[in-house]
C-alpha positions in Angstrom: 38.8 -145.7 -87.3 35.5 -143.9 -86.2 35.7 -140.2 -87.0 35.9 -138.1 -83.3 33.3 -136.0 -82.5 32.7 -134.0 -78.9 29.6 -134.7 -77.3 28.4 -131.0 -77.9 29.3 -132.0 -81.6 27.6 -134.6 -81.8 24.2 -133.5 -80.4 24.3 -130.9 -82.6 24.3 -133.4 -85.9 22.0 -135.3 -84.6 19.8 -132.4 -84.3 20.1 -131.4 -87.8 19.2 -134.9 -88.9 16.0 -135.0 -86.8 15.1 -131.0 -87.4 15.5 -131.5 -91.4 14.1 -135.6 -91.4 11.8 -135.9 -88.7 10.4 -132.2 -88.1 10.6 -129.9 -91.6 10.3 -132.7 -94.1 7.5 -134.3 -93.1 5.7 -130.9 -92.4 6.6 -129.8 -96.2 5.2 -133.5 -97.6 2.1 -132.8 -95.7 1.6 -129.2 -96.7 2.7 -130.8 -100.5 -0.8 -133.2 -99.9 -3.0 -130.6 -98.8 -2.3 -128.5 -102.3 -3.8 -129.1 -105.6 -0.5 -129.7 -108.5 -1.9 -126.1 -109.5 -1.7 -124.8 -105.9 2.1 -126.1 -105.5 2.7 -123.9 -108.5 1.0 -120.8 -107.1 2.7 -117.3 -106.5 1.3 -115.0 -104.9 3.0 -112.5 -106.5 6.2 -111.8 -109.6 8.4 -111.0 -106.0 7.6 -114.7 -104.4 8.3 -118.0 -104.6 5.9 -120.9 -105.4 5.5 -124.1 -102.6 7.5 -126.2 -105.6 10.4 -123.2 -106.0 10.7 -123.3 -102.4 11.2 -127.5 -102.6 13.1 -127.0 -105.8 15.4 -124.6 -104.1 15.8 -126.6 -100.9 17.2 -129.9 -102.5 19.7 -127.8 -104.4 20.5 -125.7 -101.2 21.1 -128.6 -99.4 22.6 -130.3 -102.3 25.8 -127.7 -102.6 26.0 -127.1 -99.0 25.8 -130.4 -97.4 26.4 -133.6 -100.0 28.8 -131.9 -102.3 30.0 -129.0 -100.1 31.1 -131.0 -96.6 30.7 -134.5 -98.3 32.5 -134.2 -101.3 29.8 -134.9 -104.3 30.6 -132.4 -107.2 28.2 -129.2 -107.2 26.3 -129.4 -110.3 23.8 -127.1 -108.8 22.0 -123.9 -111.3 20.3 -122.3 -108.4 18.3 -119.6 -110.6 16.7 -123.0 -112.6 15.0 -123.4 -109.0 13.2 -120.5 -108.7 12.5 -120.2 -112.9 10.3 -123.3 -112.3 7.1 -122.7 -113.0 5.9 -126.4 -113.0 4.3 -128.3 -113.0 6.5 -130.9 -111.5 4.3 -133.5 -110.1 3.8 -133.3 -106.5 5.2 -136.6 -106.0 8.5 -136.0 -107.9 9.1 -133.1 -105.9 8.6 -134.9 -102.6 10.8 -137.9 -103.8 13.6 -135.6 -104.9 13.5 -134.2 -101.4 13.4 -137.7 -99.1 16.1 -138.7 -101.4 18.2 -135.0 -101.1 17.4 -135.1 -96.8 18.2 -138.8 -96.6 21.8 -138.5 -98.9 22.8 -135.0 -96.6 21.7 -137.3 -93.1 24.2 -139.9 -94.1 27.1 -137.3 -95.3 26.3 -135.2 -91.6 26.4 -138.8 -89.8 29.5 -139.2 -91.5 31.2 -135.5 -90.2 34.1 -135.2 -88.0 35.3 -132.4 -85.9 37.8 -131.7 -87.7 35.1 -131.6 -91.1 33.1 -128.8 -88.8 36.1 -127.0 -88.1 37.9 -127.1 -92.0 37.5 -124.0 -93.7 35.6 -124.6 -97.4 34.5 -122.7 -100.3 30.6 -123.1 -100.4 28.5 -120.9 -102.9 31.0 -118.6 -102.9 31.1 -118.0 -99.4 34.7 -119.2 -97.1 32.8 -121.2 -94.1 34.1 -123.5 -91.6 31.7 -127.4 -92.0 30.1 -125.8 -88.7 28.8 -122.6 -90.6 27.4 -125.2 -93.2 25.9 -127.6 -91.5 24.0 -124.4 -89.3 23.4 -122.5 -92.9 21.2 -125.8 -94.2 19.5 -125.9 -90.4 18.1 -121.9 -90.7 17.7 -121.9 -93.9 15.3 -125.5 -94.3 13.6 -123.9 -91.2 12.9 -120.7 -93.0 11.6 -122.2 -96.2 9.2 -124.8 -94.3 7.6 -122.0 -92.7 7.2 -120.3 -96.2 5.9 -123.4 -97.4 3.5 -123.8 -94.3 2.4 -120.3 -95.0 1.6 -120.7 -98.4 -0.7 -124.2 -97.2 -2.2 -121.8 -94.7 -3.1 -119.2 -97.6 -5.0 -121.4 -99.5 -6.5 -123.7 -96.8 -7.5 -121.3 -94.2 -6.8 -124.0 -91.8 -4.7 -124.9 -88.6 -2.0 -127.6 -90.1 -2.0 -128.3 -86.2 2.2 -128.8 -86.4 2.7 -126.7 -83.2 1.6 -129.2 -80.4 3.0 -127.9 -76.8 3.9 -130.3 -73.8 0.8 -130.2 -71.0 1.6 -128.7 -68.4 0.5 -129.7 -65.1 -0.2 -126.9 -62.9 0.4 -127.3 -58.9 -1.3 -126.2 -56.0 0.4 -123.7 -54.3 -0.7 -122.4 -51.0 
């Protein structure tokens, strides 16, 4: 039997799948292109994080809190190895560790029930319901893509040209 899911529910997966698939991943892989190996590796500082922490930190994020927290997969996670990094991990190795991390949490979130949202879990240390979780992984990919975009923007001085609004046809009033 199909797991039960609301509509609102629902919606709400399927948004996590497209913001963390369709809209942040793709965005970090591009941003990933536009850097030299050395440039992924970059800090600007001893208090930030690199581009390839931030992916580093992201596949284990998601890791714990998605695939092994709501999904089941033991934890094997050593978050403070993520940010220790100092590369350099090949560009393409990071991105393939990501796809593969993004695609494995899409299946586990197309998988979730409402009752999964609304168990109560032990996640990092933290007592959330599969709801807290799965909008944890949403904010916190968001916030990291725009670190990562940032950095891309530092070195490139360019428009990455991922902000595209809708036309908007004006009318004629009178």
């Amino acid at each position: 039997m199909k797991p039960r899911k609301t509509r609102t529910a629902s919606l709400f997966l399927a948004s996590l799948q497209h913001s963390m698939a369709k809209q942040n991943l793709p965005r970090i892989a591009e941003c990933l292109q536009k850097l030299s190996e050395e440039e992924i590796w970059w800090r600007p500082n001893s208090a930030s994080n690199s581009a390839g922490n931030l992916v580093l930190h992201l596949s284990g994020n998601v890791r714990q809190w998605i695939i092994s927290g709501l999904g089941g997969a033991e934890d094997r996670r050593e978050r403070d190895r993520e940010f220790a990094e100092r590369g350099p991990i090949p560009r393409k190795v990071l991105v393939t560790q990501l796809r593969r991390t993004v695609r494995d949490a899409c299946r586990v979130i197309g998988r979730l029930s409402e009752d999964s949202l609304s168990r109560k879990s032990e996640i990092q240390g933290f007592h959330v319901t599969g709801l807290d979780a799965a909008f944890h992984v949403a904010e916190h990919f968001g916030y990291h893509t725009g670190q990562i975009i940032y950095i891309t923007k530092l070195k490139r001085a360019q428009d990455l040209r991922f902000t595209r609004l809708p036309i908007i046809k004006k009318r004629n009033v009178q």
